[in-house]
N, C-alpha and C positions, 0 to 999 in steps of 0.2 A: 405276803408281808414284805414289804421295801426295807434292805436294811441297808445299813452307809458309814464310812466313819468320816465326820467331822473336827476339824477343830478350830482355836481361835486363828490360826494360821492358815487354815485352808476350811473356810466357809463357802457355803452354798451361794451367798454375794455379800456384797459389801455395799454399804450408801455411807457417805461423809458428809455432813453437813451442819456448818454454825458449831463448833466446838467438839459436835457429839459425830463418833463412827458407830456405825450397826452394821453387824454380824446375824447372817440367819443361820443359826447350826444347824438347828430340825424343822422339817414341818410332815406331817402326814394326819390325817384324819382331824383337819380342822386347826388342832394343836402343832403351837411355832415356837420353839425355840431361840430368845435371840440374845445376843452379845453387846454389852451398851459399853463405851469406853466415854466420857465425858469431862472433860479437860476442868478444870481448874476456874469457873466463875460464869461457865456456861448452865444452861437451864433445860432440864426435859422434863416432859407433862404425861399425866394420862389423866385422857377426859371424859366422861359420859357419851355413847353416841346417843341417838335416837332409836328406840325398839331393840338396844344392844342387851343381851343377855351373857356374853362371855363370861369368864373367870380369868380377872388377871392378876400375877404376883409376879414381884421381884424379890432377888436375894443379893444381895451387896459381900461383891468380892473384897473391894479391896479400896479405902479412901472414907468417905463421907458427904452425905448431901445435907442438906434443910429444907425441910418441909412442914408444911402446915396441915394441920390433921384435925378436923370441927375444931379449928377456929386457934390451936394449941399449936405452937413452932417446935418440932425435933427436929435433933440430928439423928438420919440415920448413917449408922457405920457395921464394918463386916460380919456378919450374921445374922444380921435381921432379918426382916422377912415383913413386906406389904403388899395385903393380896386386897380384894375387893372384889365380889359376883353380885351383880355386875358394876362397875363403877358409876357408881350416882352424882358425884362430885368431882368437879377438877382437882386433880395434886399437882404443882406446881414442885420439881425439887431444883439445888442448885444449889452445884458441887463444890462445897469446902476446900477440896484439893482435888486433885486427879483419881476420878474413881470409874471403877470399875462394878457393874452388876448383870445380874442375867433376868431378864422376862422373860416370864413366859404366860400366853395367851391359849385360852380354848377355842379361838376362831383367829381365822388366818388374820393378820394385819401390815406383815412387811411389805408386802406389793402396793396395798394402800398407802404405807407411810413414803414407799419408794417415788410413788407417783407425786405425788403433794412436791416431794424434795426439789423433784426433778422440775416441776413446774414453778413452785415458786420460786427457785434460780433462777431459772429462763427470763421469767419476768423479770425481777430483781438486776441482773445483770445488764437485761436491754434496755431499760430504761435508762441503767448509769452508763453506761456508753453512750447511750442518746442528748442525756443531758448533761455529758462533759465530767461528770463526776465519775470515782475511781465507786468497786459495790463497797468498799470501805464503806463509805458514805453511808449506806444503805445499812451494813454490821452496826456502826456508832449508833445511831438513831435508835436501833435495836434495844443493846446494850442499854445506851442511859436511861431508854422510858421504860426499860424494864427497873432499873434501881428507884426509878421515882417514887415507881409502883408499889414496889415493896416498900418504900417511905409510907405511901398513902393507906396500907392496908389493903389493898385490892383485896376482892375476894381470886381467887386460882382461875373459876371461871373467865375472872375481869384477866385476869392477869396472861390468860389460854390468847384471848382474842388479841391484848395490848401487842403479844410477840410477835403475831405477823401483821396486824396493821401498823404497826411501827418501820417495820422492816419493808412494808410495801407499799410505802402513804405515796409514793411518787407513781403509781406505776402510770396513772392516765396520761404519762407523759408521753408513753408510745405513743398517743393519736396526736402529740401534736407536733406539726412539724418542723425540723430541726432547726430549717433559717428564722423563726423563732427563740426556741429553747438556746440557741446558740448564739442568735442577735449580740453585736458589742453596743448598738446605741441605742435608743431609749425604744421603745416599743412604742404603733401608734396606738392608735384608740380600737383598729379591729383586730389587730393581733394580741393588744392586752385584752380583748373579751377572748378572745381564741386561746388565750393561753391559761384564763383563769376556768375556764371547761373541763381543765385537766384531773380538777377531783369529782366533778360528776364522770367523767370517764374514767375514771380511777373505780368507784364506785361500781359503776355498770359491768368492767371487766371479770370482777370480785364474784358480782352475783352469778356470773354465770359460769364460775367453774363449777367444777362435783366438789371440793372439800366444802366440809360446813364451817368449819375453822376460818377458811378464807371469807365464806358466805358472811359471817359475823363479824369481818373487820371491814366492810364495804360501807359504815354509816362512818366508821370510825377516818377512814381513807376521805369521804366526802367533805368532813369536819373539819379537816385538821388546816384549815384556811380561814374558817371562822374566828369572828375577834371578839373578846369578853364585851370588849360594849357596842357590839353587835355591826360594826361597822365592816365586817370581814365579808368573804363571799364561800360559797355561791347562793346561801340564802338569808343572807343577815340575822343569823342566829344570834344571842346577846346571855351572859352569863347561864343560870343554870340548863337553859336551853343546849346547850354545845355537852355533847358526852365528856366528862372528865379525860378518857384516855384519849382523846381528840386534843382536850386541853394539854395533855405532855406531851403527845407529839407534836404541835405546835409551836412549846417552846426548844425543843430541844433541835426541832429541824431549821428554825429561825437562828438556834447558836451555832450550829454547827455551817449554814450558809455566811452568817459574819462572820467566821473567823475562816473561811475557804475561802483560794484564789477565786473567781471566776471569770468570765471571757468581757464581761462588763466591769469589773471594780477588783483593787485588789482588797484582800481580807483586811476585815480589822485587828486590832492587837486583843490579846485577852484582857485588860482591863476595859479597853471601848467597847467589847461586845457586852462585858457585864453591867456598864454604868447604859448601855440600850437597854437591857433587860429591866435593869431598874424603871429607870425613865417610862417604861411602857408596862408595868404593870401597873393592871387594871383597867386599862385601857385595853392595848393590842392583849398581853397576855393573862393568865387568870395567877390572882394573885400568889395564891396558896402553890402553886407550883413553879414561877420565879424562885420564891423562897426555899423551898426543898432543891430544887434544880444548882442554886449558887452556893448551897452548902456543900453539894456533891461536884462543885468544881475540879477538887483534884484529881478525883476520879475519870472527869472525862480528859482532860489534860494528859494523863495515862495512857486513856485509846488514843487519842491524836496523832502523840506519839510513839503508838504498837509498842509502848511498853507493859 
């Protein structure tokens, strides 16, 4: 029998990523021990896999989260305890203040969650160096169609998938090539069909990693270019046609490019990017999410600026 001492100071590894650090204290015989630290308005999930049988629970050291539990909002804080064998449903939590809890799994998962990590950075980073944008860019986008979301009710499921096709709606940008993506005058006619290819290769990238997480935001990643009255690309989708999480990533990556510098136009001011949003609802965007999206303005204003 393997024995070891760990702690929260000297773990077996460490992964950082999006607000949340992970800590593996223990693993042997299937069963991992791990250490979640989650910052203050960040969000961690545990989701159903396919044919998973595990038993997972958490215990909440120190802070607070909310989650949704058949369909009912708590808070959980330190003591509690939510287990699930095997998890059938998404839980979506998201942390009240800075908290702290421990999972623990009866089948190994830290190396899986490690790899995902490592891969959706990679992605994520390359494409915003590619396409002149800071991965700010990439966290904002995140963040706001995550709060949308939680406006709309998402189901945990919706909301599992919203966080990384949100976070990864650009990535088809890698295949295209920069003297494009970085053009300062107007694009002709075969570089704007070259460049509008970017969410079917967005799409394609998706499908063929191993996560199923990523696998599930690959329609969402193709969508999010499509326009409520159908006049969007790449296949003139038109209102309920287009996934809703398509439709907030849509608006939110359209706000967040008018009010950024870029290599072609300088930013607008925040009241000209709102009276756009106006102006195009129902048309470019879908209504019901303008609406929810310009109420949460202060809130994006906040990440703008990293406050």
């Amino acid at each position: 029998m393997n024995q070891y001492l760990t702690s929260i100071d000297n773990p077996i590894e460490t992964v950082r990523y999006k607000g949340l650090t992970v800590k593996l204290l223990a693993t042997g015989d299937g069963t991992e021990v791990i250490h979640h630290l989650l910052e203050e308005g960040a969000r961690w999930s545990m989701q159903p896999q396919e044919g998973g049988t595990a038993s997972e629970s958490i215990f909440i050291v120190r802070g607070s989260m909310k989650v949704t539990i058949e369909g009912e909002t708590k808070v959980v804080s330190p003591g509690d305890v939510l287990s699930a064998a095997p998890v059938q449903h998404g839980f979506i939590f998201s942390a009240q203040e800075q908290t702290e809890f421990i999972y623990i799994s009866s089948q190994p998962v830290f190396q899986f969650f490690s790899s995902i990590v490592r891969e959706n950075q990679e992605l994520a980073v390359e494409v915003a160096l590619k396409d002149g944008y800071t991965a700010e860019h990439c966290k904002r986008i995140m963040q706001m169609s995550m709060m949308i979301g939680e406006k709309m009710d998402l189901s945990p499921d919706d909301m599992c998938t919203l966080n990384y096709a949100s976070y990864l709606h650009d990535v088809g940008k890698i295949k295209i090539p920069k003297s494009i993506l970085l053009k300062e005058g107007p694009l002709s006619e075969e570089e704007w069909k070259e460049m509008k290819r970017h969410c079917t290769y967005g799409k394609e990238l998706l499908e063929e990693t191993d996560s199923p997480y990523m696998k599930a935001s690959a329609q969402i990643v193709e969508q999010h270019h499509e326009r409520y009255d159908g006049k969007g690309y790449p296949n003139g989708l038109q209102k309920e046609q287009i996934s809703p999480l398509a439709s907030i990533v849509s608006v939110v990556d359209a706000f967040d490019a008018m009010t950024t510098d870029r290599p072609y136009r300088k930013a607008m001011s925040l009241s000209e990017a709102i009276e756009e949003l106006k102006r195009n609802k129902g048309t470019m965007f879908h209504p019901e999410v303008v609406k929810i999206f310009i109420d949460l303005i202060p809130e994006w204003g906040k990440m703008k600026q990293g406050v």
